[in-house]
Backbone as CSV, one residue per row, in Angstrom:
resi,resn,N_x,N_y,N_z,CA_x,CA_y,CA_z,C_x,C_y,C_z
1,UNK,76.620,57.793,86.732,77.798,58.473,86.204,78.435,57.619,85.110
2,UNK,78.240,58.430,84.136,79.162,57.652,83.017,80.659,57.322,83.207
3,UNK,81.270,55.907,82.959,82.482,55.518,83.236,83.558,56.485,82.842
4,UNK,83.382,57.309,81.746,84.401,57.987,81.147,84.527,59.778,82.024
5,UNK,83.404,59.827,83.033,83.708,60.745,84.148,84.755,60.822,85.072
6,UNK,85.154,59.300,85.188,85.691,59.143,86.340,87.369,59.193,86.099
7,UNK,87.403,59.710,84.524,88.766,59.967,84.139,88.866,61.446,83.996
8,UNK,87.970,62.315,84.396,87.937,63.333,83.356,89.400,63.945,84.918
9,UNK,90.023,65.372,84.312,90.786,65.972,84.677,90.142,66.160,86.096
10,UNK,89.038,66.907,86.595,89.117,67.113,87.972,89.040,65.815,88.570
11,UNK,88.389,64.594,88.444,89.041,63.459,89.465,89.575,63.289,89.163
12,UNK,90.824,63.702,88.483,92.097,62.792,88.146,93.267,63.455,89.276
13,UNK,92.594,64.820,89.564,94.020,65.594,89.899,93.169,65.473,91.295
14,UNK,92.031,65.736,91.634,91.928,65.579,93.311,91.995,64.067,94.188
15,UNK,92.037,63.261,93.047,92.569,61.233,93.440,93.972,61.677,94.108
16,UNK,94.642,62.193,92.711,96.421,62.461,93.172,96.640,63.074,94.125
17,UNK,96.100,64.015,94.359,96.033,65.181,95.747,95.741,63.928,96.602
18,UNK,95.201,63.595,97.305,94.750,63.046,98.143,95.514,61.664,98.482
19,UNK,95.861,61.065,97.667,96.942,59.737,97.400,98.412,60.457,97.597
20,UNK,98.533,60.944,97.183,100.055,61.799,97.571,99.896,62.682,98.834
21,UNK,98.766,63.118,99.361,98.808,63.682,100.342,99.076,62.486,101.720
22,UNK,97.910,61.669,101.487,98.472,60.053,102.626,99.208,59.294,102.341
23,UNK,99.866,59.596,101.241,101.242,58.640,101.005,102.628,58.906,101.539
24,UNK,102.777,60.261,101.408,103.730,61.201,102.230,103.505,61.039,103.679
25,UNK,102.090,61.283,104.471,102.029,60.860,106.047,102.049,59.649,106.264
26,UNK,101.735,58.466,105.302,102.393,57.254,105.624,104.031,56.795,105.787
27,UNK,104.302,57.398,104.695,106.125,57.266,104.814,106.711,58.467,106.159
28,UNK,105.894,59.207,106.945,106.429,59.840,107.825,106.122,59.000,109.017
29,UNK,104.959,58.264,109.117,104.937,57.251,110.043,105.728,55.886,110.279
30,UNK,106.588,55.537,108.979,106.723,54.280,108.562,108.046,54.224,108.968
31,UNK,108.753,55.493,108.939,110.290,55.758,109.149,110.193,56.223,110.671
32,UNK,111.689,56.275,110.930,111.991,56.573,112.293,112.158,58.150,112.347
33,UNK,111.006,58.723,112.645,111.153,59.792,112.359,110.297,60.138,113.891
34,UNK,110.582,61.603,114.124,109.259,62.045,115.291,108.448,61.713,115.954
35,UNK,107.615,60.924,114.933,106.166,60.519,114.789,105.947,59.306,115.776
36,UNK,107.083,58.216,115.446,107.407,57.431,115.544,107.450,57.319,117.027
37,UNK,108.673,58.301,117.250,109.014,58.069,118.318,108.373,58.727,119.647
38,UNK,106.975,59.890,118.805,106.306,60.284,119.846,105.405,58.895,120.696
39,UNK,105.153,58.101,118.707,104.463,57.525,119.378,104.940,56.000,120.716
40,UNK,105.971,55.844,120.327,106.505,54.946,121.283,106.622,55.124,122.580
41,UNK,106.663,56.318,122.715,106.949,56.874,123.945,105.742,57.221,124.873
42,UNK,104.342,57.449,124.327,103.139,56.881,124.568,102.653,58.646,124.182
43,UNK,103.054,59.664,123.713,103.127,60.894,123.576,102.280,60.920,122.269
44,UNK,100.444,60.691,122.336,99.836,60.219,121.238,99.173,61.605,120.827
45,UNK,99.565,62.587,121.487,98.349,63.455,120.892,99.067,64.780,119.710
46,UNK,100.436,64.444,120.032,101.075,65.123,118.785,100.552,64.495,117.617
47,UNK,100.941,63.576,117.334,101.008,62.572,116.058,99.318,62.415,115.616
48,UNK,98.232,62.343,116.868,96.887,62.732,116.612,96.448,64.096,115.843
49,UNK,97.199,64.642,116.819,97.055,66.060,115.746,97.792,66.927,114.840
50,UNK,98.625,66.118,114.402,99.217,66.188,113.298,98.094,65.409,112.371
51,UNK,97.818,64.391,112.113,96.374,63.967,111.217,95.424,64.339,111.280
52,UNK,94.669,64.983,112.394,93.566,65.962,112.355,93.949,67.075,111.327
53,UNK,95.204,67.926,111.561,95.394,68.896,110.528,95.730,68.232,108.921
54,UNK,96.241,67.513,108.851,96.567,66.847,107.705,94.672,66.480,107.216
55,UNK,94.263,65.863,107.660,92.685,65.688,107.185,91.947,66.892,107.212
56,UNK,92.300,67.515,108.191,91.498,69.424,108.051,92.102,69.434,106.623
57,UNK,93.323,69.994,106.126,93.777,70.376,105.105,93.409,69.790,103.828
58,UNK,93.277,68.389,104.146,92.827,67.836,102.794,91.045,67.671,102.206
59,UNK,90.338,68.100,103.646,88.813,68.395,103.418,88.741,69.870,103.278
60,UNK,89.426,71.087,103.190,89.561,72.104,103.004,89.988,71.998,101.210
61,UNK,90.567,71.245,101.054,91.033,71.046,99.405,90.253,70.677,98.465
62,UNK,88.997,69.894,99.101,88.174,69.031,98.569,87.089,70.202,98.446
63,UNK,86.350,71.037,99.798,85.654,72.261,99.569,85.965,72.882,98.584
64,UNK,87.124,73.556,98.299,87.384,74.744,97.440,87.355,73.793,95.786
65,UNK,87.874,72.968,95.980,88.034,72.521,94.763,86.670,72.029,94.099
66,UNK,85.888,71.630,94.612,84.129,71.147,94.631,83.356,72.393,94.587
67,UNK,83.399,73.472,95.164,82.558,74.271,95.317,81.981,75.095,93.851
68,UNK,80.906,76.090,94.046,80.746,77.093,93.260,81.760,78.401,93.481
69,UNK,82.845,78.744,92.764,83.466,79.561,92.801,82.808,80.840,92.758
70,UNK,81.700,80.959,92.351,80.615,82.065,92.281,80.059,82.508,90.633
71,UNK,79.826,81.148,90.133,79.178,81.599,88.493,78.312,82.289,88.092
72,UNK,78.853,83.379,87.071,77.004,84.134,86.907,75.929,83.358,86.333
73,UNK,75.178,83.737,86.840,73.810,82.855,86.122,73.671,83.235,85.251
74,UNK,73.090,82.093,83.913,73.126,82.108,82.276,71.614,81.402,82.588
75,UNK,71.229,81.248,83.128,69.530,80.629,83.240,68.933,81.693,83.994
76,UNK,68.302,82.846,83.093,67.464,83.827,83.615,65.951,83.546,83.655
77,UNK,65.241,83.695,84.768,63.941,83.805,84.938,63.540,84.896,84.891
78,UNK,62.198,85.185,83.969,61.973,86.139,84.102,61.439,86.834,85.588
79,UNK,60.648,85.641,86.463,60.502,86.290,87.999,61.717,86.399,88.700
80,UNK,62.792,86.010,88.148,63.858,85.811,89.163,64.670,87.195,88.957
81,UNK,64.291,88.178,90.129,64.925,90.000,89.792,66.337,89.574,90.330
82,UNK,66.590,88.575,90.841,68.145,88.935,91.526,69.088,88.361,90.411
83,UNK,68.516,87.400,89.468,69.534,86.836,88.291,68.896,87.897,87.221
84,UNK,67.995,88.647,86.879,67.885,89.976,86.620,68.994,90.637,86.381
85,UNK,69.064,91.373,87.899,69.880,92.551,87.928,71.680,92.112,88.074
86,UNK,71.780,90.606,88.316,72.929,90.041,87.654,73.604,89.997,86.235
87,UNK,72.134,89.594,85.559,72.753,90.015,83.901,73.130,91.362,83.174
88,UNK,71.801,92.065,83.917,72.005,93.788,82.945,72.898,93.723,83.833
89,UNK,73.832,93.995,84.836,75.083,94.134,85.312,74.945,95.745,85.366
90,UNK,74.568,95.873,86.521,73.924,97.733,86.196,75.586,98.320,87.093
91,UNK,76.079,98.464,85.921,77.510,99.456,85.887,77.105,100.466,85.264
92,UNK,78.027,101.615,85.969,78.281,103.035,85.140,77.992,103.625,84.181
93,UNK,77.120,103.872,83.946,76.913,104.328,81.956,78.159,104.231,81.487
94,UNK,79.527,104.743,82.163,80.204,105.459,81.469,81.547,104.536,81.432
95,UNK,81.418,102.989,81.996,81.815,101.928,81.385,81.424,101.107,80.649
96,UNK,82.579,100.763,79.728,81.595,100.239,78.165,81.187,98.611,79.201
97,UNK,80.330,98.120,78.992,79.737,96.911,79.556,79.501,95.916,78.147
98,UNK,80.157,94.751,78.107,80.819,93.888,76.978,79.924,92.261,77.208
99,UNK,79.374,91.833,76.451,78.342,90.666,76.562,80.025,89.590,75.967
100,UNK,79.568,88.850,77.453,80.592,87.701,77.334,80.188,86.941,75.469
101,UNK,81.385,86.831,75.033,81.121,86.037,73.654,80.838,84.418,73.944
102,UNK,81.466,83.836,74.949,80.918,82.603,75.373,79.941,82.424,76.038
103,UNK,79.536,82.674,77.302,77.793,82.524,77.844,76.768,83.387,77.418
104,UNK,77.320,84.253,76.567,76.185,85.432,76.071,75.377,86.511,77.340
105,UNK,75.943,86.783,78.216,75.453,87.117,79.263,76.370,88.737,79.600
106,UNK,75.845,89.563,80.214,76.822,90.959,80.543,77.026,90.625,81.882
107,UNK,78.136,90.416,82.118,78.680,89.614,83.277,78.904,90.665,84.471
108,UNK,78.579,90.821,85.756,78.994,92.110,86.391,80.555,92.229,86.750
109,UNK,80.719,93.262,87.068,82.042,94.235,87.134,82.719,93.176,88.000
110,UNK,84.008,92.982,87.856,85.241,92.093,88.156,85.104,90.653,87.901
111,UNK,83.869,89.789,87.060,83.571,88.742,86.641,84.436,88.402,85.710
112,UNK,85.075,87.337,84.851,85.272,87.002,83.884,84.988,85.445,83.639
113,UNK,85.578,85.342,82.275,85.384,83.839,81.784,86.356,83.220,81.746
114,UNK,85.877,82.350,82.455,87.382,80.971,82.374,87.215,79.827,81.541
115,UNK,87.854,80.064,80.537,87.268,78.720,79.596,87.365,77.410,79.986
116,UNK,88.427,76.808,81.346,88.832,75.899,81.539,87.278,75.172,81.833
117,UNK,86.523,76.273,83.100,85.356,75.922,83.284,84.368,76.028,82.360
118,UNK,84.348,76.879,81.331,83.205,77.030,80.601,82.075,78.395,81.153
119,UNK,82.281,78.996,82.062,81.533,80.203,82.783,82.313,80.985,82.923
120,UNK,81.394,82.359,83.236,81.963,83.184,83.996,82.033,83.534,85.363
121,UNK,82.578,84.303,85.968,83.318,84.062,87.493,83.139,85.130,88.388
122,UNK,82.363,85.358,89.289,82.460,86.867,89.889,83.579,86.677,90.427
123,UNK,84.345,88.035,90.363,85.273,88.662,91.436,86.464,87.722,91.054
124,UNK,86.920,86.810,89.721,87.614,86.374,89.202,89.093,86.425,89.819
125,UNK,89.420,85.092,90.262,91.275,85.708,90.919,91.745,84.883,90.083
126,UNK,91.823,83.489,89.963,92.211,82.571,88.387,91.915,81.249,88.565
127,UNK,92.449,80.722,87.584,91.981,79.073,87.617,93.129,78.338,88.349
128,UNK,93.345,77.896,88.923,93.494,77.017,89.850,94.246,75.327,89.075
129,UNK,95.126,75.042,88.608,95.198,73.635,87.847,95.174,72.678,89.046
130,UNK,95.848,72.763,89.933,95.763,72.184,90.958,94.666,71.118,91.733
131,UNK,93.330,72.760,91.723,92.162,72.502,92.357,91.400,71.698,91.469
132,UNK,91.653,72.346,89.859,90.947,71.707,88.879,89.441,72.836,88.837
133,UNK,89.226,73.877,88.973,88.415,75.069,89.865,89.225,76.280,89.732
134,UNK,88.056,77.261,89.555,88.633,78.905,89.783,88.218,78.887,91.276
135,UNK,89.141,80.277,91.139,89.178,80.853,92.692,88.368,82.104,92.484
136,UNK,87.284,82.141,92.821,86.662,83.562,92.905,85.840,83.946,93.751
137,UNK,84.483,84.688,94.231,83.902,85.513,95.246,84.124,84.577,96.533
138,UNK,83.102,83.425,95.708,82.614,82.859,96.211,83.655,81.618,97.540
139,UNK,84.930,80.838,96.961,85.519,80.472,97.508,87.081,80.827,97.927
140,UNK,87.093,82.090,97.243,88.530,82.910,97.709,88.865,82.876,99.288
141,UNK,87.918,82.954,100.105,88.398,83.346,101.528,88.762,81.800,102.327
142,UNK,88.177,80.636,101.646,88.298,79.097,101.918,89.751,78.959,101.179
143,UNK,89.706,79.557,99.638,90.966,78.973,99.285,92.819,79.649,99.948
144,UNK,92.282,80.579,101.100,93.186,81.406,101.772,93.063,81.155,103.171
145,UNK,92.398,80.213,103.455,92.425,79.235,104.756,93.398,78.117,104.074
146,UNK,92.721,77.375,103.394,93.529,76.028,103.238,94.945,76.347,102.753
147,UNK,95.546,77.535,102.110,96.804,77.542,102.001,97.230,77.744,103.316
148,UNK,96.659,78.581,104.232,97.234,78.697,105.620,97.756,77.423,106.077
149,UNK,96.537,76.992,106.138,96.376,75.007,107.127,97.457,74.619,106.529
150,UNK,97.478,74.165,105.081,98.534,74.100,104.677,99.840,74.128,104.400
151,UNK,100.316,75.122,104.554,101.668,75.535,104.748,101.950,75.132,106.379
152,UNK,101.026,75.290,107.021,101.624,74.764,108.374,102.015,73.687,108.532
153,UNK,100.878,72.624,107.511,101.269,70.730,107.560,102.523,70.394,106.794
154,UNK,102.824,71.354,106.214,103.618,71.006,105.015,105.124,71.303,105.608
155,UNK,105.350,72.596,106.201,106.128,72.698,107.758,106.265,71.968,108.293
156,UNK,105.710,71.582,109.333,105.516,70.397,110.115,105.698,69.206,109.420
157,UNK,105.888,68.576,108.095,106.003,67.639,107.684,107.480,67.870,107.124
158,UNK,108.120,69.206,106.549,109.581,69.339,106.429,110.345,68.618,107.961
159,UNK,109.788,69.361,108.991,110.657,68.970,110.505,110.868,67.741,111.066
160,UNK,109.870,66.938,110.592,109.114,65.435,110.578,109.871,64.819,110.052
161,UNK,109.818,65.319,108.803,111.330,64.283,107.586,112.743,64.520,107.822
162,UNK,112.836,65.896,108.296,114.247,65.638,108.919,114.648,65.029,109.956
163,UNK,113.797,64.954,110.587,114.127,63.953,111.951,114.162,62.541,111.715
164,UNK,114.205,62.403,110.396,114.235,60.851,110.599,115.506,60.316,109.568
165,UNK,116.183,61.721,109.304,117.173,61.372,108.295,118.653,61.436,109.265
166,UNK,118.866,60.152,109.571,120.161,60.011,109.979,121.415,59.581,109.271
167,UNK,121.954,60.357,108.764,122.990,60.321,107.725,124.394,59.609,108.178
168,UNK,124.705,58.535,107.592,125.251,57.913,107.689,126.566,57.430,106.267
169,UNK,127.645,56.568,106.575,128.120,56.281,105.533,128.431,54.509,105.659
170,UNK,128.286,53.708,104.442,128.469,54.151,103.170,127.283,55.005,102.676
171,UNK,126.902,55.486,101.647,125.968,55.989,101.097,125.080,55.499,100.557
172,UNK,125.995,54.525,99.558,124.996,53.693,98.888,123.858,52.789,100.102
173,UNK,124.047,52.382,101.325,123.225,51.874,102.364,122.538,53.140,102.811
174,UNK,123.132,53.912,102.993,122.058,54.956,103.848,121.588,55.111,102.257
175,UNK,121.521,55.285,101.286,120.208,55.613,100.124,118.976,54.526,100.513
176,UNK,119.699,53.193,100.456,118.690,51.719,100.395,117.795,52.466,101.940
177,UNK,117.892,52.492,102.658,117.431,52.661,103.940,116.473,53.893,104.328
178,UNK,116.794,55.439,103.868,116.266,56.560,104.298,116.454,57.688,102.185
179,UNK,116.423,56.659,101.497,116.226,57.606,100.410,114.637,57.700,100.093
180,UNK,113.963,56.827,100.362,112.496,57.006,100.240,112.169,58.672,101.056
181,UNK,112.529,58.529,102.352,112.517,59.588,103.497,112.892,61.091,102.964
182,UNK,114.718,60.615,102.210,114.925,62.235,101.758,114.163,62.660,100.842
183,UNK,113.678,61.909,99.803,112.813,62.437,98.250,111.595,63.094,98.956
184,UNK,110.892,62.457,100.174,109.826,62.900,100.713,110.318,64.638,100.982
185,UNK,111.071,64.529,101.639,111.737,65.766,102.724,111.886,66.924,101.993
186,UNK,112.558,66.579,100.375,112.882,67.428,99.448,111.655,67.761,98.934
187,UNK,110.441,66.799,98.729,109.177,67.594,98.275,108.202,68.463,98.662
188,UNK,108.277,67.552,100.197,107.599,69.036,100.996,108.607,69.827,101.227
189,UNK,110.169,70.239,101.122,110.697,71.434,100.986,110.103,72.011,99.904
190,UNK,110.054,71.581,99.101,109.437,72.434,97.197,107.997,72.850,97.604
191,UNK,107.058,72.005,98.433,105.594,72.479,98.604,105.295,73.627,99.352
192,UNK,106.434,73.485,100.326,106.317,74.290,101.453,106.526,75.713,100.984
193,UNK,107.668,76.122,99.495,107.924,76.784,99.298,107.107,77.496,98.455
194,UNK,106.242,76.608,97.404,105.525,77.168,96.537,104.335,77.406,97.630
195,UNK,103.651,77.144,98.299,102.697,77.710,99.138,102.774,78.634,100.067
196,UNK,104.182,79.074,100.064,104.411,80.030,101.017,104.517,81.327,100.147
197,UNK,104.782,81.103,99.096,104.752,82.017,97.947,103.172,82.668,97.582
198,UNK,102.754,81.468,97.338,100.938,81.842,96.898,100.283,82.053,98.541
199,UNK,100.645,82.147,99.314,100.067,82.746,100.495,100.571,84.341,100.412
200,UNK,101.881,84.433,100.782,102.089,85.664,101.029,101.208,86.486,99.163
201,UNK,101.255,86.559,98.410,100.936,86.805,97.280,99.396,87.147,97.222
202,UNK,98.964,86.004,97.673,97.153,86.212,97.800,96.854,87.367,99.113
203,UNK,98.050,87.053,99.990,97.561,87.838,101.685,98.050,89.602,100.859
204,UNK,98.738,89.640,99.950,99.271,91.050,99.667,97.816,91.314,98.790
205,UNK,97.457,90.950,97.794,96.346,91.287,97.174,94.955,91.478,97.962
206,UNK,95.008,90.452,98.347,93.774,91.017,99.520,93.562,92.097,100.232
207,UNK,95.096,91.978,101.079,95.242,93.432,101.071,94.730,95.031,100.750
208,UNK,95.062,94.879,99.604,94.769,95.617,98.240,93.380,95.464,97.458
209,UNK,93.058,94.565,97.895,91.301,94.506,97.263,91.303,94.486,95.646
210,UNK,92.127,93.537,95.218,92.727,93.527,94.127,92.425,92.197,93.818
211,UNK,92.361,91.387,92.194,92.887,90.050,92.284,93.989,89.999,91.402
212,UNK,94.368,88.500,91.284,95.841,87.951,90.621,95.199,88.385,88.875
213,UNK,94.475,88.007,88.589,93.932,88.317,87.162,93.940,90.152,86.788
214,UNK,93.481,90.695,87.850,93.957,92.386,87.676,94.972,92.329,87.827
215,UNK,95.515,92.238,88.884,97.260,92.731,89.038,98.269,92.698,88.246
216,UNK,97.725,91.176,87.504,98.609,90.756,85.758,98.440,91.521,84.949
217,UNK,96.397,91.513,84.642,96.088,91.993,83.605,95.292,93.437,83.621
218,UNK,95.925,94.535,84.398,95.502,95.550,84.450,95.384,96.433,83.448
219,UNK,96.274,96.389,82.393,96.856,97.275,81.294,95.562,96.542,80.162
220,UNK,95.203,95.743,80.518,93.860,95.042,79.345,92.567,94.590,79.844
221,UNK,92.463,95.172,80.921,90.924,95.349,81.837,90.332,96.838,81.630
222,UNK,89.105,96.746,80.903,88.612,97.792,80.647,88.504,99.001,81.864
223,UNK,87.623,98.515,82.699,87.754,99.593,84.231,88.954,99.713,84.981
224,UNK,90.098,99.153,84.502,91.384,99.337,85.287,92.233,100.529,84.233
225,UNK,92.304,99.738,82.778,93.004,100.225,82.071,93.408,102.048,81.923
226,UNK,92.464,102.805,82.057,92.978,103.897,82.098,92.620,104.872,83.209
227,UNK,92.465,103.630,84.399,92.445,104.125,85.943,93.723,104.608,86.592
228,UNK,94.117,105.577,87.002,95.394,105.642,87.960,95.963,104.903,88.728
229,UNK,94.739,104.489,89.227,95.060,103.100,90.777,94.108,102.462,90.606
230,UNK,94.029,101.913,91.959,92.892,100.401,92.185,91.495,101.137,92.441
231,UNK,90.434,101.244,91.734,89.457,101.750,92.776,88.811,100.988,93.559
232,UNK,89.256,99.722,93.957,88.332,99.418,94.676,88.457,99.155,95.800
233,UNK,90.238,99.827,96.136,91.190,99.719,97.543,90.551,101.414,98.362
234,UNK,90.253,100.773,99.511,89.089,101.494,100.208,90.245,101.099,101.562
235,UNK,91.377,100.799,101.746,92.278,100.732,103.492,92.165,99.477,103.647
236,UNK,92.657,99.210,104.584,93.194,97.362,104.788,91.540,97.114,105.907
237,UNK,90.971,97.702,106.570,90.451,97.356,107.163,88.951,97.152,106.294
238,UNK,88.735,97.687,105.249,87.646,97.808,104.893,87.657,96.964,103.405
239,UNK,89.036,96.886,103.080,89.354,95.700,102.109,89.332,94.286,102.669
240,UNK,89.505,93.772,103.869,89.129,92.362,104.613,87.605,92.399,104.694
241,UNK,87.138,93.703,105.116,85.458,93.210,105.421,84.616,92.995,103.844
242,UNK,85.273,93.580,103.028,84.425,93.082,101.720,85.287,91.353,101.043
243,UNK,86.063,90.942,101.244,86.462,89.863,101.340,86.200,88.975,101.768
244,UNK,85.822,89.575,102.992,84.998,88.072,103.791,83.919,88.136,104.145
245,UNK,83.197,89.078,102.753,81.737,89.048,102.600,81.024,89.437,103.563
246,UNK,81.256,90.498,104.120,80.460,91.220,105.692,79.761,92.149,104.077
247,UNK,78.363,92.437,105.274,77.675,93.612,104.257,78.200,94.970,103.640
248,UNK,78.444,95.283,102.408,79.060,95.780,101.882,78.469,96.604,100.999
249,UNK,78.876,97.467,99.786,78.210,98.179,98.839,78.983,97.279,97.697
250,UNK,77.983,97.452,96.601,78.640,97.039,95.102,79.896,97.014,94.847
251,UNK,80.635,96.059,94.115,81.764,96.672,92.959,81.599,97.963,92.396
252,UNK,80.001,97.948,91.461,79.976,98.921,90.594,80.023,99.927,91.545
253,UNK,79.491,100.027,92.982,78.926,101.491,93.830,80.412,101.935,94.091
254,UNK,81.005,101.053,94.463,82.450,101.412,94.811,82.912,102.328,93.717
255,UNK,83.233,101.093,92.394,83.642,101.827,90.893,83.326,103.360,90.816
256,UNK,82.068,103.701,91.250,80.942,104.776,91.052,82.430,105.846,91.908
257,UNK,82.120,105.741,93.287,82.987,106.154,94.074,83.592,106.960,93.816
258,UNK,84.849,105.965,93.770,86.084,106.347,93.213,86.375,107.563,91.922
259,UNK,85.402,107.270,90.911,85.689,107.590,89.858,84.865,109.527,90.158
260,UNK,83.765,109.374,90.941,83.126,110.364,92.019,84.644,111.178,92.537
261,UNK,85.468,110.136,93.152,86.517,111.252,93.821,87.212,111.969,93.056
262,UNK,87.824,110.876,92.211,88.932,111.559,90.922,88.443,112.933,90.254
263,UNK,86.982,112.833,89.899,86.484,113.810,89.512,86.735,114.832,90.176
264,UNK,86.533,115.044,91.703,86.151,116.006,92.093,87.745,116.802,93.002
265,UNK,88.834,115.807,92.703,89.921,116.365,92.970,90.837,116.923,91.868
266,UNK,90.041,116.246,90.491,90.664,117.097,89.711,89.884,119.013,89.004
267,UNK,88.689,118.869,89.681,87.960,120.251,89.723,88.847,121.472,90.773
């Protein structure tokens, strides 16, 4: 590995993740907080599993953020029929089908290009700055676990920091003493909040069999744009099983569908 890898943006931001993630459970151990006092009290299996989830969460961060988000293949074989029938992207006649200007490839139905990565993306929900990674087919249902795990540690680490903030006066001493503690307390309040946000948000789209990239950009997505609704919202029960990748029919068969019904309710 060339030295100048080891600066590039994705290890830069999953080092920080991970250093700020055990730097925060160190200062919750370090103070008189919960933790502390579970553990004094010989009460070891809270505080055990409070770091089991804290390490679940942060090897859940490391998956999604590492993984193949689900790229179309740009290296076609000619024996290879399944990266084949990936490229012709066998949609609808009667959607215009658009050869990505960056990989040169006809990308299938709900794919796009993320320049951050340089590819395109099945089932595209967005890029991720965080992860340093898109979120798409492929690791959407991982990246909607680890916000779960998440928001729970991050909870549990708000309740943690308050328990160890005993407020006192003068002020200026209680800062020297437990201001490390409150700055902590106040950040996982802010984390807790922004992840509780992008949970409920992702759990509503899913829902809906929808992603964050449609829902924005519906009015400038060719197969959405002069659709009525979603076609590819099929009921909550049958929108989780194509989500979490149980055997299913196409995007396009779906697309097909839908556009099958409209027809035939407006006859």
């Amino acid at each position: 590995m060339a030295p100048w890898a080891l600066l590039s943006p994705g290890v830069l931001v999953r080092t920080g993740h991970t250093l700020l993630t055990w730097g925060i459970t160190l200062v919750l151990f370090l103070h008189d907080t919960a933790l502390r006092r579970w553990e004094e009290q010989g009460k070891l299996l809270l505080p055990l599993t409070f770091l089991l989830l804290v390490q679940s969460s942060l090897l859940l961060y490391l998956a999604v953020s590492l993984m193949d988000p689900g790229y179309v293949n740009t290296q076609l074989q000619p024996q290879d029929s399944a990266a084949k029938e990936e490229q012709t992207a066998m949609v609808p006649q009667i959607y215009p089908v658009r050869r990505c200007r960056y990989c040169l490839v006809l990308p299938p139905l709900r794919a796009r290009h993320c320049r951050e990565c340089g590819r395109c993306v099945r089932r595209y929900d967005h890029h991720c700055p965080w992860m340093e990674n898109c979120v798409g087919e492929r690791n959407h249902p991982l990246f909607l676990a680890y916000l779960t795990l998440q928001l729970l540690v991050l909870l549990w680490g708000v309740y943690l920091a308050w328990s160890g903030l005993h407020f006192f006066r003068p002020w200026s001493q209680w800062l020297r003493s437990s201001g490390l503690l409150f700055a902590t307390f106040l950040l996982l309040l802010i984390f807790s909040g922004v992840a509780a946000l992008l949970l409920g948000s992702h759990l509503y789209l899913v829902a809906q069999n929808t992603t964050t990239w449609e829902f924005i950009s519906a009015h400038r997505i060719n197969y959405l744009r002069q659709h009525p609704g979603n076609p590819f919202d099929r009921g909550l029960a049958r929108n989780l099983a194509h989500f979490c990748r149980w055997p299913s029919a196409s995007w396009e068969n779906l697309w097909a569908e839908d556009q099958e019904e409209a027809s035939s309710q407006t006859v």
